[in-house]
Structures are given as structure tokens and as C-alpha cells.
TINUMI-376375 format. One record per residue: x, y, z of N, C-alpha, C, O in turn; residue number from 1. Coordinates in steps of 0.1 Angstrom, whole numbers. Example, Ala and Ser with C-alpha at 12.3 -4.5 7.8 and 13.67 -1.06 7.14 Angstrom:
BEGIN
NODE    n_px    n_py    n_pz   ca_px   ca_py   ca_pz    c_px    c_py    c_pz    o_px    o_py    o_pz   num
NODE     132     -57      78     123     -45      78     132     -33      78     142     -33      85     1
NODE     128     -22      71     137     -11      71     129       0      79     134      11      80     2
//
This chain:
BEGIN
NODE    n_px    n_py    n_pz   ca_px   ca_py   ca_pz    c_px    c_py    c_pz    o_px    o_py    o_pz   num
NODE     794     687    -365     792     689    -351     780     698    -349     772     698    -339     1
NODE     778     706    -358     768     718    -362     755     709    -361     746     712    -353     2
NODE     755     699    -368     742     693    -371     734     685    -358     722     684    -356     3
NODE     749     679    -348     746     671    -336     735     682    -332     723     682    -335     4
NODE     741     691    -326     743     698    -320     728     707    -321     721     712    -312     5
NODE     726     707    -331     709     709    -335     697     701    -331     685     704    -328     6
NODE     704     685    -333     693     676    -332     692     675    -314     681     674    -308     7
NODE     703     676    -306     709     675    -290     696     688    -287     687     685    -279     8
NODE     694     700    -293     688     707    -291     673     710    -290     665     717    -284     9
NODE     673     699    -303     654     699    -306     653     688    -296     644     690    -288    10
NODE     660     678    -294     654     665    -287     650     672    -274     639     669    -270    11
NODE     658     680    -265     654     687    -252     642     698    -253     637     702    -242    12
NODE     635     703    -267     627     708    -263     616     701    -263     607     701    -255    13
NODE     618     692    -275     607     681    -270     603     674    -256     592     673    -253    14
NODE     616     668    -247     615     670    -234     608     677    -225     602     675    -215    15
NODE     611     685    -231     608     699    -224     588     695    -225     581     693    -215    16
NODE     585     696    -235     572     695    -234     565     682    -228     553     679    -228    17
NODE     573     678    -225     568     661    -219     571     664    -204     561     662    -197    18
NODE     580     669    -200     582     675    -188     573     683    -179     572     684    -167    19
NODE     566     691    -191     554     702    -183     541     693    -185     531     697    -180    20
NODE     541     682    -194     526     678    -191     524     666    -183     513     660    -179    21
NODE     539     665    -180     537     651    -164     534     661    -155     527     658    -145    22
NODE     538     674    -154     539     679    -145     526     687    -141     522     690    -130    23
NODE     522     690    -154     507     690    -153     497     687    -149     488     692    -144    24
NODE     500     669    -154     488     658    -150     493     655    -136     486     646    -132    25
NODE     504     659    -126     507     658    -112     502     669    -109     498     666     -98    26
NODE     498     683    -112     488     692    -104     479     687    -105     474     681     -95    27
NODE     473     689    -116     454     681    -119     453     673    -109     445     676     -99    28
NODE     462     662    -108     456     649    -104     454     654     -84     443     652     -79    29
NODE     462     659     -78     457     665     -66     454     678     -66     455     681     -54    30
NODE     451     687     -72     439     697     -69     424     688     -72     414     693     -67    31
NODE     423     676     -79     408     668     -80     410     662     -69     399     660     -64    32
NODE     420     658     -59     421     646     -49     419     657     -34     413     654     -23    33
NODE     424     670     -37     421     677     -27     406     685     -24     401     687     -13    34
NODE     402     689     -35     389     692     -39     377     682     -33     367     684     -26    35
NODE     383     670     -39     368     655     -29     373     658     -15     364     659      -6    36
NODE     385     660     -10     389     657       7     384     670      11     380     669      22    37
NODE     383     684       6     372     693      12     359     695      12     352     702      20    38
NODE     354     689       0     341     682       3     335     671      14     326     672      23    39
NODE     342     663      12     340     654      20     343     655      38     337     651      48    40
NODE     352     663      36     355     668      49     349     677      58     348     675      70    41
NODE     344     690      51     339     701      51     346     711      52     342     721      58    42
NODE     358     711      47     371     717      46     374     732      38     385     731      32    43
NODE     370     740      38     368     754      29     382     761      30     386     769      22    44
NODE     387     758      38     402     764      38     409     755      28     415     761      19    45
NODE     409     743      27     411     735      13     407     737       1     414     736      -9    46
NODE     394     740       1     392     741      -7     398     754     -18     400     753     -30    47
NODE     399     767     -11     402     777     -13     417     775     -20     421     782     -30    48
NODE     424     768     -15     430     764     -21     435     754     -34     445     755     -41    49
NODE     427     747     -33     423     742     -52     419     760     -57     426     767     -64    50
NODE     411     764     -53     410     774     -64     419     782     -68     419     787     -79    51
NODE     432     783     -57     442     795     -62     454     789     -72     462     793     -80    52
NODE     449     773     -65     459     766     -74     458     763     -91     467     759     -98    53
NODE     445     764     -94     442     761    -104     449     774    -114     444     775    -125    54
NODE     460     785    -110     462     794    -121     474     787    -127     478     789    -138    55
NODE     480     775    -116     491     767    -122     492     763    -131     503     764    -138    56
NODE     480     755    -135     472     747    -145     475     757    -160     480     755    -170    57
NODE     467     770    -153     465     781    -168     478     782    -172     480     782    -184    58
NODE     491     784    -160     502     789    -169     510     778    -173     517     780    -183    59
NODE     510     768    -169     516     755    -177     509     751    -195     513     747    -206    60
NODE     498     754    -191     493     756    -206     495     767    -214     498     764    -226    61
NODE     494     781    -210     500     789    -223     516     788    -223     523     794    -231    62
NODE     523     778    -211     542     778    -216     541     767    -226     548     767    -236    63
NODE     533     760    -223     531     748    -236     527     756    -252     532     756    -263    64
NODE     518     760    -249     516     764    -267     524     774    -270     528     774    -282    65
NODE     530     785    -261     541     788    -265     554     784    -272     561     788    -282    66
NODE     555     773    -263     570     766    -266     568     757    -282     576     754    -291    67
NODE     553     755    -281     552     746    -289     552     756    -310     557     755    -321    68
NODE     543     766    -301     545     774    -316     557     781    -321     558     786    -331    69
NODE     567     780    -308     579     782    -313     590     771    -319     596     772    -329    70
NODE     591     765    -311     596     751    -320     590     742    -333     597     734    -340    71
NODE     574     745    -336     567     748    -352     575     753    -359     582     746    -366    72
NODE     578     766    -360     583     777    -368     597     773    -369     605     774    -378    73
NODE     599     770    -358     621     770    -356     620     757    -367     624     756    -378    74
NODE     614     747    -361     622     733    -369     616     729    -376     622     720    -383    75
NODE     603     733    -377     596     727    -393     591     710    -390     591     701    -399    76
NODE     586     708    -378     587     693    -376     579     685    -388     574     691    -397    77
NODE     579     673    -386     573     664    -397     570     649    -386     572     647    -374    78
NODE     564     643    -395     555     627    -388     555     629    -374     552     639    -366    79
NODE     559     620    -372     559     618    -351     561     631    -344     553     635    -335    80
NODE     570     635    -348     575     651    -339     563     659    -339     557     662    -329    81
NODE     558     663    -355     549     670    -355     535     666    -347     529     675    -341    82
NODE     531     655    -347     519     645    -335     521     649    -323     512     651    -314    83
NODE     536     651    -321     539     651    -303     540     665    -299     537     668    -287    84
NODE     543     674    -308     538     691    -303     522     692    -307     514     698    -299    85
NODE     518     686    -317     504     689    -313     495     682    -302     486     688    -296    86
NODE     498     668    -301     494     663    -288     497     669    -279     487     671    -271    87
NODE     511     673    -276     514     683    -264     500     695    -261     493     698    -251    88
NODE     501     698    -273     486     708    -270     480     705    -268     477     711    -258    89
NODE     468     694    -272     459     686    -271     455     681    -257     444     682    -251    90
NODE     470     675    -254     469     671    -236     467     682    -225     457     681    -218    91
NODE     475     693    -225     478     707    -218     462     710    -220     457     710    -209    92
NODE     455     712    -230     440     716    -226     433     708    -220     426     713    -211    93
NODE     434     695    -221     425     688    -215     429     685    -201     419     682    -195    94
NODE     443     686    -194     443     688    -181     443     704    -178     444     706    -166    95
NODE     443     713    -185     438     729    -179     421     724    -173     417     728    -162    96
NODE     411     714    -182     401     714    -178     398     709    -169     390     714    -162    97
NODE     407     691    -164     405     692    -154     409     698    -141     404     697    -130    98
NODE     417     703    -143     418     717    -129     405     729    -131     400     734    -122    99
NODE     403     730    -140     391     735    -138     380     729    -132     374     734    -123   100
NODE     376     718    -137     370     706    -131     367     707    -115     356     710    -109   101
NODE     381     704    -109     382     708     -97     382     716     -94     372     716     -86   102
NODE     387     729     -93     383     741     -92     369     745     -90     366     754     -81   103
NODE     359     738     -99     344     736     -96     339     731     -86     331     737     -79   104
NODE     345     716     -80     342     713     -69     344     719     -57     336     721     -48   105
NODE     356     723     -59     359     731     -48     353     746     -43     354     752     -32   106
NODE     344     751     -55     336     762     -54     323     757     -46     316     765     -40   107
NODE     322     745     -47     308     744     -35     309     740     -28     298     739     -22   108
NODE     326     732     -19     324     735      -8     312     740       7     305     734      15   109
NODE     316     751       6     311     758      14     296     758      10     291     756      21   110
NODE     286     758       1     275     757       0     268     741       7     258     740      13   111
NODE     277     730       4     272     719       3     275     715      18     272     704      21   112
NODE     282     724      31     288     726      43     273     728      49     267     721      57   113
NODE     269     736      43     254     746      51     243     735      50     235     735      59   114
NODE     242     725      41     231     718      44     237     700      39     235     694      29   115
NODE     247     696      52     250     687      52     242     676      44     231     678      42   116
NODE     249     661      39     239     656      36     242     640      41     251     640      49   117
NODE     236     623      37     241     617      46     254     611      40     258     613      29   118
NODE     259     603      49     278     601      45     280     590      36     291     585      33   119
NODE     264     586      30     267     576      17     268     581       2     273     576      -8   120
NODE     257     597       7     259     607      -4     277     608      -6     281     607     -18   121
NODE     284     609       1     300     614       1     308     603      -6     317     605     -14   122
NODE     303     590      -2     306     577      -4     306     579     -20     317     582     -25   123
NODE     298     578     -24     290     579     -37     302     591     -43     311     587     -51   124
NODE     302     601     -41     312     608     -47     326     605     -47     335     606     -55   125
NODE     325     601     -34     341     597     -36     345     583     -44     356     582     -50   126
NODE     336     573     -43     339     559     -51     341     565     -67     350     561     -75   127
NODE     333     574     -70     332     582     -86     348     589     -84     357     586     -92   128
NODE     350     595     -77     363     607     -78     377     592     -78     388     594     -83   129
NODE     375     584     -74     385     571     -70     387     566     -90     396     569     -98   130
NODE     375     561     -91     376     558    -107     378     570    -113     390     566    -114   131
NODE     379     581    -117     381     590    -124     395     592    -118     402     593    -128   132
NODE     401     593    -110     415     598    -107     425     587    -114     435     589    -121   133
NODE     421     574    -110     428     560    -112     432     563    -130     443     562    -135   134
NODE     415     567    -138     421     563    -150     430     574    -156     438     570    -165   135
NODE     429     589    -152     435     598    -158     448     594    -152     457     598    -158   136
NODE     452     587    -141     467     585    -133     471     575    -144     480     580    -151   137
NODE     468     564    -147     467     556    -156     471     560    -173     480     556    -179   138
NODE     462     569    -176     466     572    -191     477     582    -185     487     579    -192   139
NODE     480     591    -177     491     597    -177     505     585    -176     516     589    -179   140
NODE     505     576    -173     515     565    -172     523     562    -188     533     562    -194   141
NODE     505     558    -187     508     555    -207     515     565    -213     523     562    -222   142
NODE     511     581    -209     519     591    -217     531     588    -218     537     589    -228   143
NODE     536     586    -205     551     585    -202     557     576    -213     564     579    -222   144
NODE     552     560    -209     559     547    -212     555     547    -228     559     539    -236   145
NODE     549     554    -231     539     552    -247     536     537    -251     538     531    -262   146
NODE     531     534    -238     530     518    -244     511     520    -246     501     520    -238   147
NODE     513     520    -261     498     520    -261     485     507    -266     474     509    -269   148
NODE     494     494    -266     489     485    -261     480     483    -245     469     477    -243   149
NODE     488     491    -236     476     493    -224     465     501    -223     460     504    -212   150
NODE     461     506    -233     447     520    -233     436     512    -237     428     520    -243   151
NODE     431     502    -236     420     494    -241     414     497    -226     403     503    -225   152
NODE     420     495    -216     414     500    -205     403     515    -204     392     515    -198   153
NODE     409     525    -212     405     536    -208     389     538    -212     383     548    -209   154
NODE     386     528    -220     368     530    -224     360     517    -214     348     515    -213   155
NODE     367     512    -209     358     503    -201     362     509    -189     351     509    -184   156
NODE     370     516    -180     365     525    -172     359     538    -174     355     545    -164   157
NODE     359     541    -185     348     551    -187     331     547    -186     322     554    -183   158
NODE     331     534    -188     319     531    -187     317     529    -173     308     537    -170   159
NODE     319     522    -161     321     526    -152     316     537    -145     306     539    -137   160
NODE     325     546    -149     327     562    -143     310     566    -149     303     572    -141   161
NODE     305     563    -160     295     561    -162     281     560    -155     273     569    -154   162
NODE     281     549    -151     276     537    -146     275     545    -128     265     550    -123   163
NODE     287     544    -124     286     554    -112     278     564    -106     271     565     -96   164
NODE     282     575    -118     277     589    -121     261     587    -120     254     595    -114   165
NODE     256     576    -126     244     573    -132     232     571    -121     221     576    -120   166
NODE     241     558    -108     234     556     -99     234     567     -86     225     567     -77   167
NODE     244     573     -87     245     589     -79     237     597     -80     232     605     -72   168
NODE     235     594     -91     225     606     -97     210     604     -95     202     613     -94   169
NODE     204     590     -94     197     586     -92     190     584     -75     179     584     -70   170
NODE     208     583     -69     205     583     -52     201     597     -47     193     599     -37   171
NODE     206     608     -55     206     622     -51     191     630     -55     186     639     -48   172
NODE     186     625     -66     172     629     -68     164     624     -54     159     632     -46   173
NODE     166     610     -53     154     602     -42     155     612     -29     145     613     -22   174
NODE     167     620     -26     173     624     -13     165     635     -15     157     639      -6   175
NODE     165     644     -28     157     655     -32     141     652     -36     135     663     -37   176
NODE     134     640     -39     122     643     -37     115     636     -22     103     636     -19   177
NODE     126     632     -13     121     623       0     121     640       8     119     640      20   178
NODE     123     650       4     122     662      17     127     673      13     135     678      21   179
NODE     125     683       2     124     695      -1     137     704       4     140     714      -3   180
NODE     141     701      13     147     710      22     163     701      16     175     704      20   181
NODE     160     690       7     174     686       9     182     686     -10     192     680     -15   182
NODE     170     697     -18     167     703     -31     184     707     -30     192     704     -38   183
NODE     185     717     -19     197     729     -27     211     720     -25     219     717     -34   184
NODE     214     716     -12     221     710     -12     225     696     -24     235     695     -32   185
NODE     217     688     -23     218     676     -38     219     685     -48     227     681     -56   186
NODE     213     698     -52     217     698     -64     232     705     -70     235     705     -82   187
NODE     240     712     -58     251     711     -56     263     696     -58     273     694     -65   188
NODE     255     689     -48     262     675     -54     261     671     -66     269     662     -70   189
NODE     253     675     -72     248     668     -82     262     674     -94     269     668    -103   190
NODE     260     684     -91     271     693    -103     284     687     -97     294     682    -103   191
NODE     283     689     -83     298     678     -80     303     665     -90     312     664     -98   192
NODE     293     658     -86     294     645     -91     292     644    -110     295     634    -116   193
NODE     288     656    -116     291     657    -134     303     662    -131     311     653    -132   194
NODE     308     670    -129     326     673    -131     334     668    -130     345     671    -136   195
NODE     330     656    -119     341     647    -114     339     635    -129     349     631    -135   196
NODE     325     630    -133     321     626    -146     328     629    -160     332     621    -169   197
NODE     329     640    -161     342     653    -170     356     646    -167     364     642    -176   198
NODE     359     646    -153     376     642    -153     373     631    -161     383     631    -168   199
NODE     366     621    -165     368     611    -170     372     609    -185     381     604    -192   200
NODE     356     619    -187     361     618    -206     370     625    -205     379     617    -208   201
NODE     375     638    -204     387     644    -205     401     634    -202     411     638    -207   202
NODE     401     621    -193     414     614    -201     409     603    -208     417     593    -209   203
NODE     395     601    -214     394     592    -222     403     602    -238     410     598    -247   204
NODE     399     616    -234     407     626    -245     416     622    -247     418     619    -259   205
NODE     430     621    -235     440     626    -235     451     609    -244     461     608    -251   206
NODE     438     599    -238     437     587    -242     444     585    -259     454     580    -265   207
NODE     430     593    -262     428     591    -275     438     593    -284     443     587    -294   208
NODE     443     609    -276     452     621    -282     467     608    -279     471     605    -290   209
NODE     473     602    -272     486     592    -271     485     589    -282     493     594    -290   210
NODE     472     578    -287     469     568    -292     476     570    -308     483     564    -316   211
NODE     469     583    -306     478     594    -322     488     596    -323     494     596    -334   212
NODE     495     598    -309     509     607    -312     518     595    -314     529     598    -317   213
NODE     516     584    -312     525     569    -313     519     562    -323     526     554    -328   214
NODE     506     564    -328     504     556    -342     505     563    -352     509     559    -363   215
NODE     499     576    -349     493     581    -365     484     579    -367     480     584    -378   216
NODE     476     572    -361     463     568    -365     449     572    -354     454     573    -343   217
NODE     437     574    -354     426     581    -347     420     563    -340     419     553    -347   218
NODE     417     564    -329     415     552    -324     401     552    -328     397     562    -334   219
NODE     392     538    -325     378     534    -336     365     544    -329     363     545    -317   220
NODE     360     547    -335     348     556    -332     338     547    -323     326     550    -322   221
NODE     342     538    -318     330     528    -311     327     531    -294     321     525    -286   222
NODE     335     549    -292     340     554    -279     326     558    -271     322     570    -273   223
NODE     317     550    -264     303     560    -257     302     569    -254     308     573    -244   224
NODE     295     578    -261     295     593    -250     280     593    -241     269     590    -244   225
NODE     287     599    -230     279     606    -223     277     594    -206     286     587    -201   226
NODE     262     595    -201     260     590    -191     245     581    -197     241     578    -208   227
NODE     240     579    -185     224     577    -187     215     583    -179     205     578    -177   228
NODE     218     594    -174     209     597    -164     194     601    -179     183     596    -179   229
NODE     198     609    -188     188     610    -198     174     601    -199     162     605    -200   230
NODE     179     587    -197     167     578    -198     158     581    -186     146     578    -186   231
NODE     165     586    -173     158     585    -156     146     593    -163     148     602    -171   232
NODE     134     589    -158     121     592    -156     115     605    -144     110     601    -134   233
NODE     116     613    -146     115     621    -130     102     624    -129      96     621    -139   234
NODE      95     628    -121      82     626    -113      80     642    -119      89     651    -120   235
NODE      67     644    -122      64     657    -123      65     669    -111      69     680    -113   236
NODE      62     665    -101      64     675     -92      75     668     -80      79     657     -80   237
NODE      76     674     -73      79     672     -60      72     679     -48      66     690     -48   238
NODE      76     667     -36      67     663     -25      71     678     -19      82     683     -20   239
NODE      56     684     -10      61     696      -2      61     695      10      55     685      14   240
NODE      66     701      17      74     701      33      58     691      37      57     687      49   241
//
């Protein structure tokens, strides 16, 4: 009975850590969803609040590595178990980042308020913040179901999220060399629009990190990094008032 009674015990804290990282990837996922709606809106009372919310994020992550270096030492885990406390960690950082993520957007708010810009710029952010929320909502599914037959998705919408970021980035220079005056603002968006680029690879991470804790194995190195804005050509100067 001694022995049930052990295993009844470890299985709940394992729970336990699956429990705080759905619950995690349900903060992240609206502090980023509220964060675009006070941008987009011009909403600074919202936004203020992604910022306060983001300490949620911090303490769900040190209850995770807590729990987890405590149940290390208590039970000594081995194969799968051992994958799924360190994944547990693995995930927990990478959604602390994106609440940080958002938490960034939500810090320019109020700058990107002062010099409005037009509502296709917003478009453009939000079609990017739509793919980035979808896929991390997505891989958090898979965390759940561990069906990791469905994660082939998560590198073809990274490319995408890519692909997006890319032409944003491209729309928001033209906005900044067509009129000087619209420099501070775009380049505000601009940092918007890479963070929200971050939620992406951060669950192409979280992706990767499942992929392990159910196989054992590191998924194929054939994962793209980055964007392309690198190749954009930019104009030596810009045009003055």
C-alpha cells in the first residue's frame, strides 16, 4: 500500500506541473491578445495592465522550477519523467518570455498613441499577432493531447510569421522614408512587430521542447531561423521635411 501510495503521489506532482504550464500558456496567450487590443486601440489603461500582469508569468515560473528541483531530488526520476520535469522547465521559460514579449508591446502603447499612424499599419500588426497567437494556442494543445504527430505545422507557420514580419517591416520603412515625422512612431512599431515575431519562435521552442518530452528524441535541425528583413536594401539617407 506504501508503494501505491508513493506512485498516487508522484503522478499528482507531475500534474501539478502540467497544470501550471496550461495555466501559464493561458496567461501569455492574453496578456499578447490584450497588448495588440491597446495598441491597436490606443488603450494605455490596458495596456498598463499587461504590464502588471506580466509578474504572474515570473511567479508561475519560479513555482515550476521549484517544484521541479524538488521532485528531482525526492524521486530520482528516470526516461519520460525525467524529459517531462525538464521540459516543464524548458516550457515555463519560454512562456515567462512571452509575457515578456508582451509586456514590451504594451510599453509603447502610449508612445505609438502620440504619433498615430495609418490603420493598415495596425492591420499589419494584428494579421502578425493572429499567426503568432494561433500557433503558440496550437502547440499548447499538443502539450496537452501529446499528440505529436500534429507539430509538422509549427515550422510552416513559422515561416509565415516570417514572411509577415518581413513585409511589415518593409511597409513601415516606406512610411518612415515617405515623411520624417513618421521615423519615431514606425520605429516603435517596428519593435512591436519583432516581439510579436519572438512569440513565434518561442513556441516553435516550446514545439521542439514536446517533441522531446514524448520521444526522446531532438526534432531535425532543418528549423529556419530568423526573418529576412537582413537582405532589405535601405537607402542611404532619408528624405527631409
Amino acid at each position: 500500500m506504501q508503494s501505491v501510495h508513493i506512485v498516487s503521489a508522484y503522478d499528482e506532482e507531475l500534474k501539478y506541473l502540467s497544470k501550471r504550464i496550461a495555466a501559464m500558456g493561458g496567461h501569455a496567450e492574453r496578456m499578447v491578445e490584450q497588448a495588440i487590443a491597446a495598441l491597436v486601440n490606443a488603450d494605455p489603461g490596458l495596456a498598463q495592465k499587461v504590464i502588471r500582469d506580466d509578474a504572474v508569468l515570473d511567479q508561475g515560473q519560479r513555482e515550476i522550477d521549484d517544484k521541479a528541483i524538488i521532485i528531482i531530488a525526492k524521486r530520482q526520476p528516470m526516461a519520460t519523467d525525467l524529459r517531462e520535469i525538464v521540459g516543464a522547465i524548458r516550457i515555463s521559460a519560454d512562456l515567462e518570455r512571452v509575457g515578456d514579449l508582451g509586456k514590451n508591446v504594451a510599453k509603447r502603447v502610449v508612445a505609438v498613441i502620440e504619433g498615430r499612424q495609418p490603420t493598415s499599419l495596425f492591420r499589419g500588426i494584428e494579421a502578425l499577432a493572429d499567426l503568432a497567437l494561433t500557433q503558440l494556442k496550437e502547440v499548447l494543445d499538443v502539450y496537452a493531447s501529446r499528440s505529436v504527430e500534429k507539430i509538422g505545422f509549427v515550422r510552416d507557420r513559422d515561416d509565415q510569421i516570417d514572411a509577415v514580419y518581413t513585409s511589415l517591416f518593409r511597409e513601415l520603412l516606406t512610411y518612415m522614408m515617405e515623411d520624417p515625422r513618421n521615423i519615431t512612431p514606425c520605429t516603435h512599431l517596428l519593435f512591436c512587430a519583432k516581439n510579436i515575431e519572438r512569440i513565434g519562435d518561442h513556441a516553435t521552442n516550446i514545439a521542439e521542447t514536446i517533441y522531446y518530452i514524448v520521444t526522446g528524441d531532438q526534432m531535425s535541425a532543418e528549423r529556419p531561423k530568423g526573418d529576412k528583413t537582413d537582405k532589405i536594401v535601405l537607402p542611404a539617407t532619408l528624405p527631409s521635411k
